[in-house]
Backbone as CSV, one residue per row, in Angstrom:
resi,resn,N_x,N_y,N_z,CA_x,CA_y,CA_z,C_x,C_y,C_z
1,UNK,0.806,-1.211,0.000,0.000,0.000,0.000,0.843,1.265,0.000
2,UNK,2.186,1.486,-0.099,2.885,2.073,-0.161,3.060,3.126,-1.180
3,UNK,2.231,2.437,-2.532,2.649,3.087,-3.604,1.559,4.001,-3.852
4,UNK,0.024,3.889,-3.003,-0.620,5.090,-2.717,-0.230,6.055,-2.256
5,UNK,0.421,6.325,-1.556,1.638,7.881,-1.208,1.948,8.156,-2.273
6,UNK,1.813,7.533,-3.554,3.091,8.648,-4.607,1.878,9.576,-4.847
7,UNK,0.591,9.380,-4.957,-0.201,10.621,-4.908,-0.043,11.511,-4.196
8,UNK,0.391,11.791,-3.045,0.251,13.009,-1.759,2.170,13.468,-1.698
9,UNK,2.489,14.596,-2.040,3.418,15.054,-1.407,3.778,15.142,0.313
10,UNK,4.783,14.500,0.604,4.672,14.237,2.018,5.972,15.051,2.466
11,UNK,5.479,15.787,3.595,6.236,16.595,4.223,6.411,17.105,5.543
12,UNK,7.715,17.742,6.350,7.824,17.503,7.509,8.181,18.657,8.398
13,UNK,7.158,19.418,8.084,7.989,20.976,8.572,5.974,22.063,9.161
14,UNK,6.311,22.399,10.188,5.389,22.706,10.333,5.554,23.946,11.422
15,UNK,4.251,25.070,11.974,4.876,25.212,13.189,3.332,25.039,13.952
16,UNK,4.321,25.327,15.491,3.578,24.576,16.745,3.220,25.295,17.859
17,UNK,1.802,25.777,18.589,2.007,26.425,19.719,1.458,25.785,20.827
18,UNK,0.905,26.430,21.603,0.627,25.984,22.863,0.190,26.560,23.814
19,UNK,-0.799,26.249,24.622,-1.066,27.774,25.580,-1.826,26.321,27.220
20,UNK,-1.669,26.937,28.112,-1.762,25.956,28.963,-2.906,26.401,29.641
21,UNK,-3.358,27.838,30.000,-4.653,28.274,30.352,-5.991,27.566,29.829
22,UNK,-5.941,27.484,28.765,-7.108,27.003,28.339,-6.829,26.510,26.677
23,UNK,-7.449,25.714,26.113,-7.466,24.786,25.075,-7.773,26.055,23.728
24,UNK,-7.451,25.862,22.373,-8.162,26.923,22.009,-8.994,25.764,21.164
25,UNK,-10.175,27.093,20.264,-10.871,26.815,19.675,-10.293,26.195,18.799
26,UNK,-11.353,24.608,18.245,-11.126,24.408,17.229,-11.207,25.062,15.621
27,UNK,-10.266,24.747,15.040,-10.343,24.948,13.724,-11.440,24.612,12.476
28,UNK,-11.997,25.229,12.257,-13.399,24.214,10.872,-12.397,24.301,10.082
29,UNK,-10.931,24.871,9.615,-10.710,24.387,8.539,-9.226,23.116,8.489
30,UNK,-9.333,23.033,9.737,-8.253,21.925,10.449,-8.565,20.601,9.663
31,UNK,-7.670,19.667,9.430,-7.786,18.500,8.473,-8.383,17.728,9.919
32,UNK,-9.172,16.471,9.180,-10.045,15.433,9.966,-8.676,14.384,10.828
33,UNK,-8.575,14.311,11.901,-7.987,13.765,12.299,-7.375,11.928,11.999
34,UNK,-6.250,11.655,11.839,-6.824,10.027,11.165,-6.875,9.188,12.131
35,UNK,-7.998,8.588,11.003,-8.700,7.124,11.479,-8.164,6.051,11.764
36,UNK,-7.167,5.833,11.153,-6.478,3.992,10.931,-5.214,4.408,11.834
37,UNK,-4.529,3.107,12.022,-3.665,2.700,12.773,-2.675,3.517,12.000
38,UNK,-2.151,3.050,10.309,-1.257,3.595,9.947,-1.175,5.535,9.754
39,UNK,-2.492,5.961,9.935,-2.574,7.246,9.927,-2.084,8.074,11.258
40,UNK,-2.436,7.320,11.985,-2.076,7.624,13.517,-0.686,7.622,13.527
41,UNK,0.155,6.781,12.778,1.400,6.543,13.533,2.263,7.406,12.490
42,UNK,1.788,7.935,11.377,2.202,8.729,10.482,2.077,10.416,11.212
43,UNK,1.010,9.963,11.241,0.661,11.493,12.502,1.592,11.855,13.723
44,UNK,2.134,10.615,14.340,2.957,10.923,15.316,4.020,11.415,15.103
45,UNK,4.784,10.376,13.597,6.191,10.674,12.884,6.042,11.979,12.618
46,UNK,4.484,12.964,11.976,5.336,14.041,11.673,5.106,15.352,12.726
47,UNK,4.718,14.876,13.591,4.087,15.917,14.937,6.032,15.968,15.423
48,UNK,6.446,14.575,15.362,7.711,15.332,16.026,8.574,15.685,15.043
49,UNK,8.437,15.272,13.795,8.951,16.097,12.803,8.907,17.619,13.205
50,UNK,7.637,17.918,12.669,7.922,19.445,12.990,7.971,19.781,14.176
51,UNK,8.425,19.319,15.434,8.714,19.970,16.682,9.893,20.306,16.266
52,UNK,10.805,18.838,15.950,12.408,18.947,15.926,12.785,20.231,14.475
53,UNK,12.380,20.321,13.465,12.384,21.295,12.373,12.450,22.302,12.811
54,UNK,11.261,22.723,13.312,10.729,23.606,13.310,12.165,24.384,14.315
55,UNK,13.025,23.981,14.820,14.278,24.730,15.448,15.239,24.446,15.218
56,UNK,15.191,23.429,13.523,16.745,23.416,12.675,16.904,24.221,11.496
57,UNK,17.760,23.891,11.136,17.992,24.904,10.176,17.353,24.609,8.662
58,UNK,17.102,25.560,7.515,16.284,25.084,6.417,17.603,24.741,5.036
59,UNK,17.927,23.685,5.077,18.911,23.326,3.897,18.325,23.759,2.927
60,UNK,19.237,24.711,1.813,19.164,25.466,0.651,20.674,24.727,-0.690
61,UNK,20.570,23.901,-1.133,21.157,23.447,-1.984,21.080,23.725,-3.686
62,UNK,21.719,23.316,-4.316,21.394,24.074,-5.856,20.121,23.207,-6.247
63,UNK,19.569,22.323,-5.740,18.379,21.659,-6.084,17.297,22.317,-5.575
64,UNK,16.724,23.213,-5.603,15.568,24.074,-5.101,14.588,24.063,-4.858
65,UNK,13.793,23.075,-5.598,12.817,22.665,-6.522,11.849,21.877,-5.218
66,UNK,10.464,22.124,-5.748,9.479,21.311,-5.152,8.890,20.035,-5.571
67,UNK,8.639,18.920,-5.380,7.753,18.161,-5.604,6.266,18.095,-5.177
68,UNK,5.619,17.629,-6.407,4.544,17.744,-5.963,3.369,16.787,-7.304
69,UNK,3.085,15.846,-6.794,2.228,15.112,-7.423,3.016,14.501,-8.370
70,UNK,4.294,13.970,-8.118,5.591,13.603,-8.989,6.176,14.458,-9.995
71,UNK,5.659,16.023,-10.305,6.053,16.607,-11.178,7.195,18.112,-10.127
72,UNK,8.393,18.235,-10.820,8.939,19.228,-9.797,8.722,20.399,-10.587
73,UNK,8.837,21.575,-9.798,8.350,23.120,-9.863,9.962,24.013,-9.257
74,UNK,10.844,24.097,-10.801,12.306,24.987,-10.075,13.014,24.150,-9.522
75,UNK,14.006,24.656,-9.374,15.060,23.754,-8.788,16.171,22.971,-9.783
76,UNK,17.254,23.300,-9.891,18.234,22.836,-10.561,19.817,22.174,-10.008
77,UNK,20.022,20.789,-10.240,20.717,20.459,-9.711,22.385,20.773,-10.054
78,UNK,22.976,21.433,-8.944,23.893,22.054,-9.116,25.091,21.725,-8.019
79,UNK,25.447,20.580,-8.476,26.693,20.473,-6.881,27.770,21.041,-6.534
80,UNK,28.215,22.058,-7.906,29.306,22.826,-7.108,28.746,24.191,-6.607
81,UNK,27.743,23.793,-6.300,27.496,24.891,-5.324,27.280,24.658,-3.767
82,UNK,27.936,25.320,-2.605,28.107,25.013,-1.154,26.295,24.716,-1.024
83,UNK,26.869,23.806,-0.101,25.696,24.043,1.138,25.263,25.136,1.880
84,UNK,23.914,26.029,1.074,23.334,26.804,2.336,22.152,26.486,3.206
85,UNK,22.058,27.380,4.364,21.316,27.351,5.360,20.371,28.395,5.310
86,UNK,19.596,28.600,5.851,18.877,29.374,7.063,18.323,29.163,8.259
87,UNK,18.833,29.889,9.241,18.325,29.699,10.857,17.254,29.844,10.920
88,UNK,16.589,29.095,12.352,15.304,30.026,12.734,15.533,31.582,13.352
89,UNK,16.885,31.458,13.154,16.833,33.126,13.913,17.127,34.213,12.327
90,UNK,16.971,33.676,11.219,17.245,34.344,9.849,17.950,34.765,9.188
91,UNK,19.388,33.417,9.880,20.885,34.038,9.158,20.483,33.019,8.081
92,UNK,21.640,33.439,7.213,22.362,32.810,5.918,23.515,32.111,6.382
93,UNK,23.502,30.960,6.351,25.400,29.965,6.556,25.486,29.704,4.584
94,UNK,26.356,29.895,4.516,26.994,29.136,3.196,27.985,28.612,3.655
95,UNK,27.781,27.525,3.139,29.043,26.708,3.528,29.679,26.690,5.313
96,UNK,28.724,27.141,5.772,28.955,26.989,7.832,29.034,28.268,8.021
97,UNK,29.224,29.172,6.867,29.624,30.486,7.471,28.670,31.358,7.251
98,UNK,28.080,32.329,8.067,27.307,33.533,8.237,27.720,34.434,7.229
99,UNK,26.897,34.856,6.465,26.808,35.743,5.721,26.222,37.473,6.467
100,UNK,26.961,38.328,6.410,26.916,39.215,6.923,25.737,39.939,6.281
101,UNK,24.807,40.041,6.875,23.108,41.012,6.673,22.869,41.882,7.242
102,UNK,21.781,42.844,6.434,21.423,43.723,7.272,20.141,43.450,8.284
103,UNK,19.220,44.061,9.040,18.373,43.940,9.414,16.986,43.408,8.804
104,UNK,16.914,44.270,7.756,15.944,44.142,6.583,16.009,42.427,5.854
105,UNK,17.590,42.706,5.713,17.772,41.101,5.119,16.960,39.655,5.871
106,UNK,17.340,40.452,7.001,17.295,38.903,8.117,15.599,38.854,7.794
107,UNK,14.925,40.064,7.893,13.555,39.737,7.865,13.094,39.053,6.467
108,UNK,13.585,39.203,5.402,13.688,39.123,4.200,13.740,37.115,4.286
109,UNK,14.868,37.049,5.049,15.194,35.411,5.020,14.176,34.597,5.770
110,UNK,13.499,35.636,7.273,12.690,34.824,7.668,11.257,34.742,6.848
111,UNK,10.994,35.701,6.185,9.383,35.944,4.899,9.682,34.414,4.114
112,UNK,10.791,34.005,3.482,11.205,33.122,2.917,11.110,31.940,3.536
113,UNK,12.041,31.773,4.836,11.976,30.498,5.384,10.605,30.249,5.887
114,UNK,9.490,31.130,6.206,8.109,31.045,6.182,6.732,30.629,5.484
115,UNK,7.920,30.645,4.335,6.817,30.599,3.234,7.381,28.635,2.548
116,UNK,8.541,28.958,2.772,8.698,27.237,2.287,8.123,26.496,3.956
117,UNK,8.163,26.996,5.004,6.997,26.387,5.774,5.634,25.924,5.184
118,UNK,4.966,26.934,4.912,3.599,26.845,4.626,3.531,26.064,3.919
119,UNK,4.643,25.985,2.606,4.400,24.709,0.950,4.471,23.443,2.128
120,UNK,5.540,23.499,2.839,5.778,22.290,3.212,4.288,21.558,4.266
121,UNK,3.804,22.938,4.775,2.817,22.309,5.536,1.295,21.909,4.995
122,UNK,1.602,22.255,3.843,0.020,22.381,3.200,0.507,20.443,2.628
123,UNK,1.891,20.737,1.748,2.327,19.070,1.555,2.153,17.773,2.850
124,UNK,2.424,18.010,3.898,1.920,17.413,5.000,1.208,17.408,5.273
125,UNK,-0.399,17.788,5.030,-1.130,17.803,5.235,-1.921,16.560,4.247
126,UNK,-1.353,16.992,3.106,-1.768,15.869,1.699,-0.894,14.677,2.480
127,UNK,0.188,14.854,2.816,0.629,13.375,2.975,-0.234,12.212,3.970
128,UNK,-0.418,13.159,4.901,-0.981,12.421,6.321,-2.765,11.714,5.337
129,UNK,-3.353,12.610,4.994,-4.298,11.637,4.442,-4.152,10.664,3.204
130,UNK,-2.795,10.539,2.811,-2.381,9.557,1.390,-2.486,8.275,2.946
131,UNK,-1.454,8.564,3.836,-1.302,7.467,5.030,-2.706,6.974,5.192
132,UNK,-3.595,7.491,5.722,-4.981,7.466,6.243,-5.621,6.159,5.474
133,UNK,-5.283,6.701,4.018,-6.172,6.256,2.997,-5.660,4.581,2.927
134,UNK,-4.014,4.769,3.136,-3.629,3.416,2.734,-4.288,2.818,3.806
135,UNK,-4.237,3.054,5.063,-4.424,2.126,6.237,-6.414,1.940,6.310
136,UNK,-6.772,2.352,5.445,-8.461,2.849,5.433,-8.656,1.442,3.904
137,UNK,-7.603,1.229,3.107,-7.620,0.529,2.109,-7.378,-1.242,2.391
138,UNK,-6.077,-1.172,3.207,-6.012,-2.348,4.616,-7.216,-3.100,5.211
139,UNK,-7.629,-1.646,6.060,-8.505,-2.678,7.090,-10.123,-3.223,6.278
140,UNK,-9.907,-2.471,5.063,-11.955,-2.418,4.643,-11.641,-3.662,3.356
141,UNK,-10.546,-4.025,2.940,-10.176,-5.011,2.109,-11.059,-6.379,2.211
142,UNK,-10.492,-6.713,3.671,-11.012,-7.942,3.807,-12.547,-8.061,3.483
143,UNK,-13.247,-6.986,4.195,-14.836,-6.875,4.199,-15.339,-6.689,3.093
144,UNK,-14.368,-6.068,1.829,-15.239,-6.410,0.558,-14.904,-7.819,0.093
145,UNK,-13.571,-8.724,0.731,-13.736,-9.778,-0.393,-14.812,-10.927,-0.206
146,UNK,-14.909,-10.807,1.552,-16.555,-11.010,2.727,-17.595,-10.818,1.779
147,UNK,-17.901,-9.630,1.197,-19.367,-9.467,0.918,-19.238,-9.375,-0.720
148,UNK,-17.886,-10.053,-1.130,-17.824,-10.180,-2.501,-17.956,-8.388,-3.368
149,UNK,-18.147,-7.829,-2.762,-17.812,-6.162,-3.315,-16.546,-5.780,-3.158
150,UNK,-15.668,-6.573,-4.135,-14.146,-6.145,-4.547,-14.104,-5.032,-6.087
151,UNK,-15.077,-4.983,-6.399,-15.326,-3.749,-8.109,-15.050,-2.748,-7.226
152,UNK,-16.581,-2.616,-6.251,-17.055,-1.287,-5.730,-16.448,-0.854,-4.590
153,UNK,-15.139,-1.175,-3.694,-14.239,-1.348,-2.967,-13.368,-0.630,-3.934
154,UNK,-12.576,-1.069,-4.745,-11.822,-0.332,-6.036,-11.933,1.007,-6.093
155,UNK,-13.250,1.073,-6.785,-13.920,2.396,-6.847,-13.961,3.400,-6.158
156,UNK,-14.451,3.196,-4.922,-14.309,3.828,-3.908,-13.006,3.958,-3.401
157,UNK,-12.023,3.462,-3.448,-10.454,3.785,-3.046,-10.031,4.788,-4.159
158,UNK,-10.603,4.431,-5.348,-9.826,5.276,-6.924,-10.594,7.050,-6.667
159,UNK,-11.698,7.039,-5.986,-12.339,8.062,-5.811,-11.788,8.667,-4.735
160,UNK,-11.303,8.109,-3.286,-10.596,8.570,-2.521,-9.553,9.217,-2.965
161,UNK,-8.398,8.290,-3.962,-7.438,8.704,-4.333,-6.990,9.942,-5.518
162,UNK,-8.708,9.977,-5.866,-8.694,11.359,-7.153,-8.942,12.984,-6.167
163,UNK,-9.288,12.298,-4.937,-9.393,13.727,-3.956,-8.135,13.871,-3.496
164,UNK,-7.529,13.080,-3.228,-6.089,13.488,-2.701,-5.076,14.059,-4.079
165,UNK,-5.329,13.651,-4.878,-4.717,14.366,-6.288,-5.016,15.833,-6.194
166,UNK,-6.244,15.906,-5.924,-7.266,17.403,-6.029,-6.082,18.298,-5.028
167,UNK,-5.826,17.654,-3.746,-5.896,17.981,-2.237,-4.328,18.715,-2.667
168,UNK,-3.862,17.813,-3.294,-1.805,17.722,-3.527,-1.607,18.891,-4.300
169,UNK,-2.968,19.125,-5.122,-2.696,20.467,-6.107,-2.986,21.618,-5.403
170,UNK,-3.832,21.695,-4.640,-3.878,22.968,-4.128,-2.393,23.328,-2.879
171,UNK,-1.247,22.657,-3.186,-0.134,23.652,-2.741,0.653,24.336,-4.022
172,UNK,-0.015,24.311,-4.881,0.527,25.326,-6.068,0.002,26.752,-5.689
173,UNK,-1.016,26.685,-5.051,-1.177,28.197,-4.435,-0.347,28.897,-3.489
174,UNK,0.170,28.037,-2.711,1.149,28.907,-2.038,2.905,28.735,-2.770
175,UNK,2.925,28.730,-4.046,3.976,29.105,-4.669,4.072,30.383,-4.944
176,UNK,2.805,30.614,-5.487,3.039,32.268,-6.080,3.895,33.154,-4.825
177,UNK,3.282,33.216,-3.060,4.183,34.090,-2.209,5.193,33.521,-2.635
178,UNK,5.479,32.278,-2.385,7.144,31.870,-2.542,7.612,32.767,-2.897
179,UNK,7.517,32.591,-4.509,8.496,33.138,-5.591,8.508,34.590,-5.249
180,UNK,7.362,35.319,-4.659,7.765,36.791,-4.304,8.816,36.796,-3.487
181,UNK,8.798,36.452,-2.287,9.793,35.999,-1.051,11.112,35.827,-1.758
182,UNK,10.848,34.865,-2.781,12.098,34.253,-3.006,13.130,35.308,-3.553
183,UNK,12.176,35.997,-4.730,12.576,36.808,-5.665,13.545,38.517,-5.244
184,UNK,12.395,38.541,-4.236,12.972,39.907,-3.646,13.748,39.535,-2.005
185,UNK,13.891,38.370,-1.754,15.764,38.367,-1.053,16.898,38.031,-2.042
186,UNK,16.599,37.679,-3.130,17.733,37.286,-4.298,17.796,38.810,-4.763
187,UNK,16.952,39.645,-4.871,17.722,40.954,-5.349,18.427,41.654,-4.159
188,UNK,18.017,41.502,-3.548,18.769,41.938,-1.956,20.207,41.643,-1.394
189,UNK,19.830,40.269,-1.333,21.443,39.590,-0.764,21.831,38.596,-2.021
190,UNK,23.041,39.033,-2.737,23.569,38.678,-3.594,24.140,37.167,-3.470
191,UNK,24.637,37.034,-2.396,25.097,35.515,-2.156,24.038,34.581,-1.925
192,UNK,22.413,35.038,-2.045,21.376,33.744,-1.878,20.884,33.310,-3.572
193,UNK,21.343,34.887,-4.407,21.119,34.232,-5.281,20.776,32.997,-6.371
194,UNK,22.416,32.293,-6.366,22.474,30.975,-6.633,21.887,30.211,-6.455
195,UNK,20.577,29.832,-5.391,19.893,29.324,-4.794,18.064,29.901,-5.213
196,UNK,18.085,30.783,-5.558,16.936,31.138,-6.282,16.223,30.364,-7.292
197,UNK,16.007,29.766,-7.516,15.620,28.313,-8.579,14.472,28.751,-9.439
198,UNK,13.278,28.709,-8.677,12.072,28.891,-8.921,11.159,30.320,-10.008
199,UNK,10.823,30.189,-10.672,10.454,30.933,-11.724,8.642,30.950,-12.080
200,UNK,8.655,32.168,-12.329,7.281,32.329,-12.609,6.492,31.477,-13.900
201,UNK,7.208,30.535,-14.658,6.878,30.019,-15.083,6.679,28.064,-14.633
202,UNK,7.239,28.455,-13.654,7.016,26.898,-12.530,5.473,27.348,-11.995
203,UNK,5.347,28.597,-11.059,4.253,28.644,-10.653,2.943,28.548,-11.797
204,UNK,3.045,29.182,-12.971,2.232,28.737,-13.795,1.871,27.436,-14.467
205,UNK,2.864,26.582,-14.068,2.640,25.664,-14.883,1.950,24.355,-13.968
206,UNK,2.475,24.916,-12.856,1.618,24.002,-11.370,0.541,24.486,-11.102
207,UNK,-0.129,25.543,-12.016,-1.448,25.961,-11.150,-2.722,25.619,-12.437
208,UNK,-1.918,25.436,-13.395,-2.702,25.386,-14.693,-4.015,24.314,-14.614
209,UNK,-4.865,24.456,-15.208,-6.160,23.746,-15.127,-6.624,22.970,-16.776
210,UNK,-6.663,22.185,-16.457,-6.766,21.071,-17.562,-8.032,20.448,-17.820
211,UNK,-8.929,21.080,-18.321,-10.453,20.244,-18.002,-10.732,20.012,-16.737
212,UNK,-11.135,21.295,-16.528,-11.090,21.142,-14.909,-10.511,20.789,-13.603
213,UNK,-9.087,20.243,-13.798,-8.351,19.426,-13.337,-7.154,20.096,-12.997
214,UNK,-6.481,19.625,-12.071,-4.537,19.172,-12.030,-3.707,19.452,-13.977
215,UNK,-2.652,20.399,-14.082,-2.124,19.798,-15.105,-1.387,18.892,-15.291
216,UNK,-1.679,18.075,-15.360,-1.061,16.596,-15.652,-1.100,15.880,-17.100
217,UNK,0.139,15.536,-17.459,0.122,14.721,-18.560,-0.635,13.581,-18.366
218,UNK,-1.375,13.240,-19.886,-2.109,11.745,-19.569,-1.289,10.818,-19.573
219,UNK,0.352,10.468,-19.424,1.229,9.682,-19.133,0.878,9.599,-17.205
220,UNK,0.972,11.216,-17.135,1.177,10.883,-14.865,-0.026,10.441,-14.649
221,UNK,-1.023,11.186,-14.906,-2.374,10.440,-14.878,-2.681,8.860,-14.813
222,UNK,-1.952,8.707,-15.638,-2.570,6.901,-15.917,-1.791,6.138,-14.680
223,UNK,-0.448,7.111,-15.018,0.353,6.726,-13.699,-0.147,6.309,-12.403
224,UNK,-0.485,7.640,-11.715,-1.174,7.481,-10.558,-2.333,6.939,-10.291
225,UNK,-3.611,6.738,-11.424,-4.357,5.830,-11.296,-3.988,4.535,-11.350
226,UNK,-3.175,3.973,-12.190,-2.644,2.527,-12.371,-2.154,2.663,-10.373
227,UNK,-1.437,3.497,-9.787,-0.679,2.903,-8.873,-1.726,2.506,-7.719
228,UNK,-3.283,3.506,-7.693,-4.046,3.627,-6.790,-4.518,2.230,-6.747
229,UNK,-4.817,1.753,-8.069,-5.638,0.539,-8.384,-4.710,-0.866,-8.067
230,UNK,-3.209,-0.474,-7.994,-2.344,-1.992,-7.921,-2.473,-1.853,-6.642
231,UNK,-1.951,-0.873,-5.609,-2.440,-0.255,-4.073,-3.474,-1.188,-3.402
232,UNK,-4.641,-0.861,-4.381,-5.967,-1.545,-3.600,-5.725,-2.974,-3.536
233,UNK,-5.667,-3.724,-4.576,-5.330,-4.789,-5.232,-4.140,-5.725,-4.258
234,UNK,-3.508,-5.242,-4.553,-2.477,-5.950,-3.353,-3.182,-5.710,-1.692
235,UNK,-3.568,-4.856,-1.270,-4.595,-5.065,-0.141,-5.686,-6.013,-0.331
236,UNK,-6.463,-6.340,-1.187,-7.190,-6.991,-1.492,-6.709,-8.710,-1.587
237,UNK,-5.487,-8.699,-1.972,-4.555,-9.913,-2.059,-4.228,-10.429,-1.255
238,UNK,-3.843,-9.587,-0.005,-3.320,-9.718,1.192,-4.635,-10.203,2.060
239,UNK,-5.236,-9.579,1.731,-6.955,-10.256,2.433,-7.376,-10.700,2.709
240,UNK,-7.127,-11.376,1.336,-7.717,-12.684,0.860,-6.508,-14.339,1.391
241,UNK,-5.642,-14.081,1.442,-4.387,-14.895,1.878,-4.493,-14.833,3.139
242,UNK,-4.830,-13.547,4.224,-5.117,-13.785,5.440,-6.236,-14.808,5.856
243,UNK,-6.962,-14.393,5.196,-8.577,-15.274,5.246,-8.615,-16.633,5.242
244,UNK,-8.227,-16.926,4.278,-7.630,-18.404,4.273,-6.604,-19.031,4.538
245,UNK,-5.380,-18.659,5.219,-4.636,-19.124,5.762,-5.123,-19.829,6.888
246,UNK,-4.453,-21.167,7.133,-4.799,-21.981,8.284,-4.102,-20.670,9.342
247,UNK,-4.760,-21.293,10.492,-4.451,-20.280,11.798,-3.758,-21.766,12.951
248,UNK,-2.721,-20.900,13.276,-1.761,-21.955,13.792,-2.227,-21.651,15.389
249,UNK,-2.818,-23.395,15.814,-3.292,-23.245,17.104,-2.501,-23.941,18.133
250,UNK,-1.215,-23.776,17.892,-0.219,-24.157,18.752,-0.054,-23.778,19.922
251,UNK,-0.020,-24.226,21.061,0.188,-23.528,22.414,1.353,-22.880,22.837
């Protein structure tokens, strides 16, 4: 069930508060908490993900670029270029070393390191329900091959899995700040330059609408449906092999 994730960009960066007086209000636009075992434990992996992130530093390499629904947006791979950073406190390291900024800059780096937050958190958000779905595909397997509704079991997973396609595209919206962010600390501080990847023609081309849809070639398309449907299928396999396996009543 693994290969249902290649639908959801999965990601590990988030931020976190806390208040001990009193609980706050919930969110209506907060994602549904998950259901299944494997959603839960995906949920845990990335809760401390972004604790621990959320106070390291943001690696900036000549690869820039986002993924997202297997197609990348910017980013060019470039290895002779150092390793940069940014702090949570809004320096620049190249190569370990601090780049000398002004005030303006630093705010400049944190608008930036803020905004590849948000891509990243809107992507974690798609990921945690790709998890959900697999472990939601698991446990309901057996019960269609039970009531012989293995078509309409399918179906209903391929329909799950065309919302999470939907879900993965809407972080092309928070590219457009990116590239502002991005754009105007690269005219600023000359040494982040190199690292600037991303182009207004990435954001267009991730936001584009295709018959209503994701732009996607009908090559990724078939892709990700073929993977949703082998996904189910091998749950369904597994099911069915549980079911009938003798059960060893050994003491």
């Amino acid at each position: 069930m693994n290969r249902l994730h290649a639908i959801a960009f999965l990601a590990t960066l988030s931020l976190c508060a806390c208040h001990k007086a009193s609980a706050p209000a919930a969110d209506p636009n907060a994602p549904a908490a998950p259901q299944t075992a494997i959603g839960k434990i995906a949920a845990k992996g990335i809760a401390e993900a972004r604790k621990e992130l959320q106070t390291k530093n943001l690696t900036l390499n000549g690869d820039g670029g986002i993924n997202i629904n297997g197609r990348r947006y910017g980013g060019r791979n470039d290895p002779s270029l150092p390793k940069a950073e940014i702090t949570p406190q809004g320096d620049l390291l190249i190569d370990g070393k601090a780049v000398a900024i002004t005030p303006e800059q630093r705010k400049q780096l944190l608008d930036y390191r803020s905004n590849l937050l948000g891509v990243a958190e809107a992507g974690m958000t798609v990921g945690l329900k790709g998890a959900d779905l697999a472990g939601k595909a698991l446990t309901e397997s057996l019960g269609s091959i039970l009531s012989g509704d293995t078509d309409e079991f399918e179906k209903k997973m391929e329909a799950e899995g065309k919302k999470l396609e939907a879900d993965a595209m809407q972080i092309c919206a928070h590219l457009g700040p990116m590239l502002v962010a991005q754009d105007k600390l690269a005219a600023s501080l000359p040494e982040f330059k190199p690292y600037a990847t991303m182009t207004q023609e990435d954001v267009d081309d991730c936001g584009k609408d295709h018959k209503g849809a994701a732009a996607f070639s009908d090559e990724d398309r078939a892709k990700l449906q073929q993977e949703v449907r082998d996904g189910v299928r091998d749950a369904v396999r597994g099911g069915a092999q549980a079911a009938t396996e003798p059960k060893d009543t050994t003491p």
